[in-house]
C-alpha positions in Angstrom: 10.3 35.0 12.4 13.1 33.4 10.8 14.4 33.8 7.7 10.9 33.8 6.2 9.6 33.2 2.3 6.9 32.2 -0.2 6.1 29.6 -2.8 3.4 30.6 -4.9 1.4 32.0 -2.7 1.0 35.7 -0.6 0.9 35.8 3.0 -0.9 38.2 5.6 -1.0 38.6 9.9 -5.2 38.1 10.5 -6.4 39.4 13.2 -9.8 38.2 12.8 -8.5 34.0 12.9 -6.4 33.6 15.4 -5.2 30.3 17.6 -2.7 31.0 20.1 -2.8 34.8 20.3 -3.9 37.8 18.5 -2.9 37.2 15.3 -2.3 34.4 12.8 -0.2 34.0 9.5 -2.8 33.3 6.4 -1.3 31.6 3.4 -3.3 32.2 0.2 -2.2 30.4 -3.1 -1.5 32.3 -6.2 -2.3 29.0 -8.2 -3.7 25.6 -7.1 -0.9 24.8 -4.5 0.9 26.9 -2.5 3.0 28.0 0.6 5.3 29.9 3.1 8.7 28.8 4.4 10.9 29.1 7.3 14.9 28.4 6.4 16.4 26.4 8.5 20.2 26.4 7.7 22.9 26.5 10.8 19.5 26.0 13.6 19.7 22.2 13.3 21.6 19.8 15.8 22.0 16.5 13.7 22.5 14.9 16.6 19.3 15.1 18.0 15.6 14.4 17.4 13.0 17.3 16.7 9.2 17.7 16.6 7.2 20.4 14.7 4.2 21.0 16.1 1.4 24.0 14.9 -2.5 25.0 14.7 -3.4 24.7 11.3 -7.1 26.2 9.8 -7.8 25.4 6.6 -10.0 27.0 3.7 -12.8 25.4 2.0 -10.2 22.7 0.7 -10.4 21.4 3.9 -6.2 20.3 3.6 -3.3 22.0 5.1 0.4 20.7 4.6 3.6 20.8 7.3 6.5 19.3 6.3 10.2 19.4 6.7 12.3 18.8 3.2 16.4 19.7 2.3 18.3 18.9 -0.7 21.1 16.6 -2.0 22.5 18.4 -4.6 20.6 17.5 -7.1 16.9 17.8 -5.6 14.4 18.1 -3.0 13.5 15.3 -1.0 10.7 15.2 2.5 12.6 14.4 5.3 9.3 14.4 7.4 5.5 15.6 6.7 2.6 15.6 8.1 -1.5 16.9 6.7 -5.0 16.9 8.0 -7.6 19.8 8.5 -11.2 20.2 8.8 -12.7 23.5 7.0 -13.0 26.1 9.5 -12.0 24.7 12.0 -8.2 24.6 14.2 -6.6 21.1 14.1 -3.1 20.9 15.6 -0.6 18.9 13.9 2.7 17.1 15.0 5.3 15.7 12.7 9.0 13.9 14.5 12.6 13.9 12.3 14.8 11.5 14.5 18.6 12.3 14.5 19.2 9.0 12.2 16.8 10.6 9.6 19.3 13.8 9.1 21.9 13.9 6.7 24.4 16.7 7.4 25.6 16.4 4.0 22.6 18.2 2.9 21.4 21.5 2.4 19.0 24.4 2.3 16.3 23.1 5.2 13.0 24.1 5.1 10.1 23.9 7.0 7.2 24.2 4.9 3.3 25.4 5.4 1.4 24.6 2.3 -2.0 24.6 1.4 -4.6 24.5 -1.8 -6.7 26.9 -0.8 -6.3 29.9 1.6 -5.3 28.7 5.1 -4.3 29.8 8.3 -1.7 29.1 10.5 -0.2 29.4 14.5 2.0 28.6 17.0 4.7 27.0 14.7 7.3 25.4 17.1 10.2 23.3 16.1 11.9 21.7 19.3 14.4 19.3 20.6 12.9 16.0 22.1 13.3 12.5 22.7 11.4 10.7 19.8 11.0 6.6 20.9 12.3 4.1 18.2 9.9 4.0 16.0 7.2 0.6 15.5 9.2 -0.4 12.1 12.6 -0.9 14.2 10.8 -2.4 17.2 8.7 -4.9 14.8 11.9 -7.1 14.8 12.3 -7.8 18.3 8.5 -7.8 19.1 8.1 -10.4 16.1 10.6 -12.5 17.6 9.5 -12.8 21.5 5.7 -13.1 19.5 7.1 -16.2 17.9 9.1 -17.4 21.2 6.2 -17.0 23.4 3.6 -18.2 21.1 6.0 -21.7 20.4 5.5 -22.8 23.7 1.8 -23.1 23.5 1.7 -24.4 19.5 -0.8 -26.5 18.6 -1.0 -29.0 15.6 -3.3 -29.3 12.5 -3.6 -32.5 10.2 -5.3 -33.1 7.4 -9.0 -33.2 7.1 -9.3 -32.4 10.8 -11.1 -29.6 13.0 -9.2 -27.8 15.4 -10.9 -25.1 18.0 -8.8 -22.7 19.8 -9.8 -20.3 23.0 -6.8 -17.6 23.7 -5.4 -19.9 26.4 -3.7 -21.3 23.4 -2.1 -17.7 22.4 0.0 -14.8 23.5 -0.3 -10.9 23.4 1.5 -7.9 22.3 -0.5 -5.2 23.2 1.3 -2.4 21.5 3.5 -3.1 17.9 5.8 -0.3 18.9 6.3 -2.6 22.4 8.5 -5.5 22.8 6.4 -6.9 25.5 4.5 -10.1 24.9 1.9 -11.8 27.9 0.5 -15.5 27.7 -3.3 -15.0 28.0 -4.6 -16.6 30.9 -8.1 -16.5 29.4 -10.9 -18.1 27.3 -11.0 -14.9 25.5 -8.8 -11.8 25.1 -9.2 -7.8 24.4 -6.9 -6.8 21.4 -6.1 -3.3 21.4 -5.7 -1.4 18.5 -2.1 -1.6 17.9 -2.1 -5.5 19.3 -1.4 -8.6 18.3 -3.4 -11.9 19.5 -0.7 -14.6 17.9 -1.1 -18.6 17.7 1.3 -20.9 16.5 -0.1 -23.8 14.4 1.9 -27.0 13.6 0.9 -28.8 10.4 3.1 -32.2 9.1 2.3 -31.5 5.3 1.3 -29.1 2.7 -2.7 -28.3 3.5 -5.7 -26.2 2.7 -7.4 -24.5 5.8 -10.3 -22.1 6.3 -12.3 -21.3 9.1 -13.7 -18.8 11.2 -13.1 -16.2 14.2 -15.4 -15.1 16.9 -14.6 -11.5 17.4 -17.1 -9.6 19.5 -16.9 -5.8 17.3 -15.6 -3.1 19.3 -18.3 0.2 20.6 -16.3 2.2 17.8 -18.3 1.9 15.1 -17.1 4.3 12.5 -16.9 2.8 9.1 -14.0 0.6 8.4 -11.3 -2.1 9.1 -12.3 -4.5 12.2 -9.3 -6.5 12.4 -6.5 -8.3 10.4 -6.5 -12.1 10.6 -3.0 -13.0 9.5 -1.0 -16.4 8.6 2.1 -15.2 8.9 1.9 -12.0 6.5 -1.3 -13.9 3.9 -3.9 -12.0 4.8 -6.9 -14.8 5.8 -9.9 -11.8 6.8 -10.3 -8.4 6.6 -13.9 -7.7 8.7 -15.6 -4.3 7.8 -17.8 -2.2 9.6 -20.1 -0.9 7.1 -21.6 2.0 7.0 -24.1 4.0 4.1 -22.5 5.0 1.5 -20.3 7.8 2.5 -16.9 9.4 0.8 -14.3 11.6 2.1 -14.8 15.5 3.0 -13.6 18.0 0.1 -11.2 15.3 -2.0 -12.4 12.0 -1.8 -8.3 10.3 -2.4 -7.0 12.9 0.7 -9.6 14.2 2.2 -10.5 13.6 6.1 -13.2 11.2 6.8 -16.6 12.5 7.7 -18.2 12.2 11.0 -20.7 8.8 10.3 -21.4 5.5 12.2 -22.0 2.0 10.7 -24.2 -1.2 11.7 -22.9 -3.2 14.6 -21.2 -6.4 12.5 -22.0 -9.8 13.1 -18.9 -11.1 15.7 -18.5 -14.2 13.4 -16.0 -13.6 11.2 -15.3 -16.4 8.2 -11.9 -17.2 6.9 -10.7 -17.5 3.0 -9.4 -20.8 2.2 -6.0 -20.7 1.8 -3.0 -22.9 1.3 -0.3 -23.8 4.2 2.8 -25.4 4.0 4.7 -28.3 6.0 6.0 -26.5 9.2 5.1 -23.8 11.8 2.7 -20.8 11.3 1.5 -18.0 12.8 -2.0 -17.0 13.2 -2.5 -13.7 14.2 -5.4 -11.6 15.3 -4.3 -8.0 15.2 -5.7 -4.4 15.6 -6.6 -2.0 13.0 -4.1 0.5 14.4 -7.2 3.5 15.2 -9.8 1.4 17.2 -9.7 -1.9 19.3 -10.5 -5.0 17.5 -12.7 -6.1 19.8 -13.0 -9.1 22.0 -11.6 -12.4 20.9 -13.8 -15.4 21.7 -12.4 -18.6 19.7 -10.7 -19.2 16.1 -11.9 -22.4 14.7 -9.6 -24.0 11.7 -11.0 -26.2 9.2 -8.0 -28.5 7.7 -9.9 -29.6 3.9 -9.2 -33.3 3.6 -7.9 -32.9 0.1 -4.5 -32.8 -1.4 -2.4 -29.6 -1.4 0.0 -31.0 -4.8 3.3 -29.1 -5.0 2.8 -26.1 -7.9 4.9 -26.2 -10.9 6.1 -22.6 -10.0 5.1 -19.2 -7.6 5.4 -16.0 -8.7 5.1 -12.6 -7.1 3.0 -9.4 -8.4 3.9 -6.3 -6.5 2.7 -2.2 -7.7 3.5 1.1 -6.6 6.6 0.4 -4.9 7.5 4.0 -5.2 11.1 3.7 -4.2 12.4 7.4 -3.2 13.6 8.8 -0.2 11.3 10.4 2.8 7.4 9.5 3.8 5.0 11.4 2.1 1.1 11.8 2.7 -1.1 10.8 -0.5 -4.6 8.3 1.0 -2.0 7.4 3.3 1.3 7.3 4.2 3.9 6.6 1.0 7.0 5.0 2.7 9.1 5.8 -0.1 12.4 5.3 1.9 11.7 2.9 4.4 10.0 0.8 1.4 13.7 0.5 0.1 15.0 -2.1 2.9 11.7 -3.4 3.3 11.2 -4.2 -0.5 14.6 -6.0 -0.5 13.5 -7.9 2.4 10.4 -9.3 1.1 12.0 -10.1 -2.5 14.4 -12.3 0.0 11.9 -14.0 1.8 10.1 -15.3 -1.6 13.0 -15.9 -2.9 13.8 -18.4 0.3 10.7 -20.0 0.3 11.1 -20.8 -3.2 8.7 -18.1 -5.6 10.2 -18.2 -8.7 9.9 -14.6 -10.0 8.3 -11.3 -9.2 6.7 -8.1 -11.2 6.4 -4.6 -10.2 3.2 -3.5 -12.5 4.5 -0.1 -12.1 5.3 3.5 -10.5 8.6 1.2 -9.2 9.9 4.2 -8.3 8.4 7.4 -7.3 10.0 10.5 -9.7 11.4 8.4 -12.2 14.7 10.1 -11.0 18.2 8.4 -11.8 18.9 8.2 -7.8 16.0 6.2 -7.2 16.5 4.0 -10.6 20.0 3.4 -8.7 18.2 2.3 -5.7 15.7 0.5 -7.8 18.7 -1.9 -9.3 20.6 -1.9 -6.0 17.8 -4.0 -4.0 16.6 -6.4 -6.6 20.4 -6.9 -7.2 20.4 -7.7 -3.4 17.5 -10.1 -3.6 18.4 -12.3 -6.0 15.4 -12.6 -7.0 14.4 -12.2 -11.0 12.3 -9.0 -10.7 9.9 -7.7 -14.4 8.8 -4.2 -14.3 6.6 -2.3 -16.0 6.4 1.5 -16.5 4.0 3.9 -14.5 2.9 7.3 -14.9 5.7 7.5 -11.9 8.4 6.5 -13.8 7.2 9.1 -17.2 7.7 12.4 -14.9 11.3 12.4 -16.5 12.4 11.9 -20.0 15.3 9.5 -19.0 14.1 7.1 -16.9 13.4 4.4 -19.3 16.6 4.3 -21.0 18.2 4.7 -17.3 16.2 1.7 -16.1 17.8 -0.1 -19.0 21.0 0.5 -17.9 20.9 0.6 -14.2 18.1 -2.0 -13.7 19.0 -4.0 -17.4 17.0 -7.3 -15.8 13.4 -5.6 -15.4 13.1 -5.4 -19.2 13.8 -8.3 -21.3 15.5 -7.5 -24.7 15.7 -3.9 -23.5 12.1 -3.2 -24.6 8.8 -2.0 -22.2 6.4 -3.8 -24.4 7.5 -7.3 -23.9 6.3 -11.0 -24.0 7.7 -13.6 -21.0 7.1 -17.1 -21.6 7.0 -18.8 -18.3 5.4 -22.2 -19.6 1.9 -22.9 -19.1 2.0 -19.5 -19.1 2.5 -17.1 -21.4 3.1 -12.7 -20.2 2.6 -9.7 -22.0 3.5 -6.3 -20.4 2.6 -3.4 -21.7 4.1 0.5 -21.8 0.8 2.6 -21.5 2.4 5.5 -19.6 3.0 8.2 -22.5 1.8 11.6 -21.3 -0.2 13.7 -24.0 -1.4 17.0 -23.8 -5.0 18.6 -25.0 -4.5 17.8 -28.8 -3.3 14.2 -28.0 0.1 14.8 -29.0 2.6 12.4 -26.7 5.3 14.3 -24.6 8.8 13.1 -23.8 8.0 13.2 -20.3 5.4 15.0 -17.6 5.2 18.7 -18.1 2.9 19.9 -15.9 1.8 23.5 -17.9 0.2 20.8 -21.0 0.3 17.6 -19.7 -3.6 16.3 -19.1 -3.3 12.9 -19.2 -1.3 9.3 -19.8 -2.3 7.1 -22.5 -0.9 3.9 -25.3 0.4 4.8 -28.4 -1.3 3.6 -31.7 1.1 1.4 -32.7 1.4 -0.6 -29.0 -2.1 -1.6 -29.4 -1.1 -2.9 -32.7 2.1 -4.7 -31.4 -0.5 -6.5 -28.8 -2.4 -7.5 -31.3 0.3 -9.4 -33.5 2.2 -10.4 -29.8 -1.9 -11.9 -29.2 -2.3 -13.7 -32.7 1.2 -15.0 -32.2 0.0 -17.5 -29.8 -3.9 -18.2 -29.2 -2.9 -21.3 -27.4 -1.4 -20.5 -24.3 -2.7 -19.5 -21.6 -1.9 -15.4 -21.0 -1.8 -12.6 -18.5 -1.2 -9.4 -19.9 -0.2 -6.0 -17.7 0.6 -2.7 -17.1 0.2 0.1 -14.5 -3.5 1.0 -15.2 -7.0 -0.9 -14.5 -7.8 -2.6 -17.2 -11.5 -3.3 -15.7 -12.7 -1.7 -12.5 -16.4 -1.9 -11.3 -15.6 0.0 -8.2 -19.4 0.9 -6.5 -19.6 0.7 -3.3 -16.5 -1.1 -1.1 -16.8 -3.6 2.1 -17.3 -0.2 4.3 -19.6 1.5 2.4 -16.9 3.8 0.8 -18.7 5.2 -2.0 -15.7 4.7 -5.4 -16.1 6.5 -8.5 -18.0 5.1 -11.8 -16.7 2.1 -13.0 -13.7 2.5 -15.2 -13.1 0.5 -18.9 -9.6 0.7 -20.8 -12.3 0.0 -23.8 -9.7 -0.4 -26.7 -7.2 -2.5 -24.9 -9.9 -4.7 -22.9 -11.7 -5.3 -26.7 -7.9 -6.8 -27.9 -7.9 -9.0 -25.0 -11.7 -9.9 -25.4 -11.0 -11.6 -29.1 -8.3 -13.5 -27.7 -9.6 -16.9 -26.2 -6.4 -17.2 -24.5 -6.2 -14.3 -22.1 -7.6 -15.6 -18.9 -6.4 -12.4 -16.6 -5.1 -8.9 -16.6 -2.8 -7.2 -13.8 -2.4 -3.9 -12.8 -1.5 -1.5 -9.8 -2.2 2.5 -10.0 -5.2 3.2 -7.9 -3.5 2.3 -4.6 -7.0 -0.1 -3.5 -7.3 -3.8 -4.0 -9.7 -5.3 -6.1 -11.2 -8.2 -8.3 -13.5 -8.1 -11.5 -14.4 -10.0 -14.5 -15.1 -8.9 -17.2 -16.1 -10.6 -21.0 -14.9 -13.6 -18.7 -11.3 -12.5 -18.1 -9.8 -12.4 -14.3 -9.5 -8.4 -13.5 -6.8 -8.3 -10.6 -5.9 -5.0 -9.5 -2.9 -4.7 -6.7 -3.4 -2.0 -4.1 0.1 -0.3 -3.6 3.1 -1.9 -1.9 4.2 1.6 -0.5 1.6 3.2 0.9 -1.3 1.5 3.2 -2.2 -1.4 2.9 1.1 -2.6 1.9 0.1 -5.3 -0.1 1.2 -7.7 -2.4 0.2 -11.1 -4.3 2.0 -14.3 -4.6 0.3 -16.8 -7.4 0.6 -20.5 -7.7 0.8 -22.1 -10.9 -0.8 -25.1 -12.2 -1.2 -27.0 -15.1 -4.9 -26.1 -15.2 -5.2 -22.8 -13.1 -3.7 -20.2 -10.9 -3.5 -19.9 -7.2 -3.5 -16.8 -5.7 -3.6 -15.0 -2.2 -3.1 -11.4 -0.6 0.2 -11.0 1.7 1.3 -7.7 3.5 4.6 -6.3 4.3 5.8 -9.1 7.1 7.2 -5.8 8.8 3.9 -4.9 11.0 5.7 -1.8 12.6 5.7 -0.7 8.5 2.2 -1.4 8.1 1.0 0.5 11.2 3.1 3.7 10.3 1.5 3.8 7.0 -1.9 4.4 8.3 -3.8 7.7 8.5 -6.7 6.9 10.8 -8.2 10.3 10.1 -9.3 9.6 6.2 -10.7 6.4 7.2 -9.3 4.7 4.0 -8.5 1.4 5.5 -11.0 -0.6 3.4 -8.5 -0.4 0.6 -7.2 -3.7 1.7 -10.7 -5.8 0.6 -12.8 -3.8 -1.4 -15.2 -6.2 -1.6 -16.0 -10.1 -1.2 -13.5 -12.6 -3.2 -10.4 -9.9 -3.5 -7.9 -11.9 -0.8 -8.0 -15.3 -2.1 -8.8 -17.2 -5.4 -8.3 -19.2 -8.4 -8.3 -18.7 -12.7 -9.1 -21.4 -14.6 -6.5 -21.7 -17.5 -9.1 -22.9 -19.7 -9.8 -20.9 -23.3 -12.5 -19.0 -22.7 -15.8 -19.8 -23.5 -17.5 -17.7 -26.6 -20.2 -15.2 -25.6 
């Protein structure tokens, strides 16, 4: 072996497990994480791509870990990983480090084997080979023969009319991580997984549209996303199959999915109503990236024969953008680097078509580190967009971060302060700090220490400062966020996924209750989108920008209520390289009915 260590953890040869030979290497953890290491200092040609590839076995955790990781100087950073496992059982696993993805500035290589319980491991091999560009570099290209090819068959949509279309009227991509697009020569069309079944639509002036799709399900009927139905990157459907309620093997956030099968859906699939401007637009019918979407058979658009009247402003609510460097595994994949460029991209694209603001309701960057503050500041700079943050537990793992965010990100925080109060008439925004790690006798820590640390929680006098920031003003109409649920029924999602218990912030959700005024709360955290009410306030909880689903809102304002709708990263390479079609988590996208389109009445309150 190589130059060979450990991480907390022993290691053994077992004869008695074994993949490839004889013997295998068995890694047991000293605490609850832990791993052996191969150094990989003067073996690497930065001028070419690799691929790791081993057997893993894991424990009764049911998790094993691969990943490649160096350091800049000043920490450790993934360079590429890769997890999965089934107790008992020998899965192989393949992770890819293109040449680009090197940095021959760095230092002290490692490839890493790490597990939470004992596991075993074989036939370790890291290798030259020719890695293809990846579908986030492709996307551009592919988007833009999509748009080419599907312009030359474009249809138009007026105003209180009803338009049917067969997929005579589209074109094809049958791969994202292909630039290849075929006009479809048929009444109907099979999408594959990774495809892309694209119209383009013509309306002459601002309109509200809904609909339906006829989308024969696919034989696969493992719980789960169907489809995407897309205009442009507003997410218009998200079809489930559902299945009873199940939950992931060992950890129910990382573990694989288990073995199950759901009812065979209905192949009518209804449309949100939602809100299109004057110009060209994209529908799309895409795959769910692990199973074909099934066969397309007609998308019917309904054009409502009201007025769409101009809002008085847009904004933006993003979460978890997790700006770092690397990927790294959590439900799904966290694009912590690629997220950098594509963050900065989609900032500029609001910003172009005219949204007036945007707010990160937390874990903006993923360590809280000053390098990714620096990177944090750098892209909204970029944008020119006005960005608001708000601080995550993400951002509390070190004790500097919020007086570096002040200086290298000064915009995010008006007046300097976390708690804050944005007046945005008719509306009115409070966001609040609630990220202050304690330990077991509640006292609050400067920052995360992982020996006491059991928790995050608000400071006493916060809840105070929302109350006088609520009596201030029991007139306007007021959203109020910060990183965690404020109100989250959970039960049982779109799929079947079974969630956890329903969770309350009961001290801060009892402030809001008493004030007529506060008509919504927004928050990120949990990664999964969803929509509650609760004592008659909106509960809108972003799933994460970073990782799978890749989501984001954008809200309309009016002088009597809010419009909102779900968007994903435009980037559909991104999207698809997020996904971990072994955990079956794709249901995080629409948890349930009424989470990818609506309205809030900026009415008081009524008394209850």
């Amino acid at each position: 072996m190589p130059d060979f260590h450990t991480y907390q953890a022993t290691y053994a040869a077992d004869a008695v497990r074994a993949h490839g030979g004889s013997r295998s290497l068995r890694v047991s953890p000293t605490k609850s994480s832990g791993g052996a290491y191969f150094k990989l200092d003067g073996k690497i040609d930065f001028t070419s791509d690799y691929e790791f590839v081993l057997w893993a076995c894991a424990g009764t955790t049911g998790v094993v870990n691969a990943y490649i990781s160096a350091s800049n100087g000043k920490a450790r950073y993934t360079v590429s990983s890769v997890s999965g496992g089934v107790a008992g059982r020998w899965i192989k696993l393949r992770g890819v480090v293109r040449a680009k993805e090197w940095r021959p500035s760095d230092r002290d290589f490692m490839l890493a084997l790490s597990t939470s319980g004992e596991g075993w491991f074989d036939d370790v091999v890291l290798r030259k080979a020719k890695i293809p560009d990846p579908a986030i570099e492709v996307w551009p290209k592919l988007e833009a023969e999509l748009r080419a090819a599907a312009g030359l068959r474009a249809t138009s949509l007026r105003r209180g009319r009803h338009l049917v279309l067969d997929a005579t009227k589209a074109v094809l991509a049958s791969d994202i991580a292909c630039p290849e697009v075929k006009a479809v020569n048929a009444a109907s069309a099979a999408i594959p997984a990774e495809g892309l079944l694209t119209f383009a639509v013509d309306v002459s002036e601002p309109m509200y549209v809904t609909g339906a799709v006829r989308l024969e399900p696919d034989a696969d009927l493992r719980p789960g996303l169907r489809a995407y139905v897309l205009s442009d990157s507003t997410v218009v459907a998200a079809p489930m199959v559902k299945a009873s309620p199940w939950r992931n093997i060992g950890n129910f956030e990382t573990g694989p999915a288990p073995a199950v099968q759901g009812d065979k859906p209905a192949a009518e699939v209804s449309l949100v109503q939602w809100r299109l401007t004057k110009g060209r637009h994209y529908i799309t019918v895409a795959g769910p990236h692990f199973r074909p979407a099934g066969v397309f058979g007609g998308l019917e658009l309904l054009a409502l024969d009201r007025p769409a009247a101009e809002p008085l402003y847009e904004f933006a609510l993003m979460a978890d953008t997790h700006v770092g460097t690397g990927r790294h595994e959590w439900m799904n994949i966290k694009m912590d680097g690629p997220a950098i460029l594509e963050l900065e991209q989609t900032l500029k694209r609001l910003r172009d078509e005219g949204v007036d603001l945007a707010f990160i309701a937390g874990d903006m960057t993923d360590g809280g580190r000053r390098d990714q503050i620096e990177s944090l500041g750098r892209l909204i700079k970029n944008a020119g967009l006005p960005v608001y943050g708000c601080i995550g537990n993400h951002e509390a793992f070190t004790a500097t971060a919020r007086p570096e965010l002040m200086e290298l990100a000064p915009g995010l925080f008006p007046a300097a302060k976390t708690d804050y109060v944005l007046s945005r008439p008719p509306l009115r925004f409070i966001v609040l700090d609630g990220s202050w790690w304690q330990d077991r006798q509640g006292n609050i820590l400067t920052h995360y220490d992982r020996a006491v640390a059991v928790g995050v929680t608000i400071k006493p006098e916060q809840l105070e400062w929302l109350r006088a920031a609520l009596a201030a003003d029991t007139q306007t109409p007021t959203l109020v966020m910060w990183h965690y649920a404020f109100f989250n029924s959970r039960g049982v999602t779109s799929c079947g996924y079974r969630l956890n218990q329903p969770t309350l912030a009961k001290g801060v959700m009892e402030i809001l209750a008493a004030a007529p005024n506060v008509v919504a709360t927004l928050n990120g955290h949990t990664h999964f989108n969803a929509l509650d009410t609760h004592r008659g306030i909106t509960c809108i909880q972003n799933a994460a920008y970073v990782e799978w689903p890749n989501m984001y809102r954008v809200f309309r304002v009016y002088a009597d209520r809010i419009e909102w709708e779900v968007r994903q990263v435009s980037n559909r390479g991104f999207v698809s390289e997020g996904v971990v079609p072994a955990k079956a988590l794709n249901w995080m996208l629409s948890t349930g009915d009424g989470d990818l389109s609506g309205t809030v009445s900026l009415a008081p309150r009524t008394s209850e």
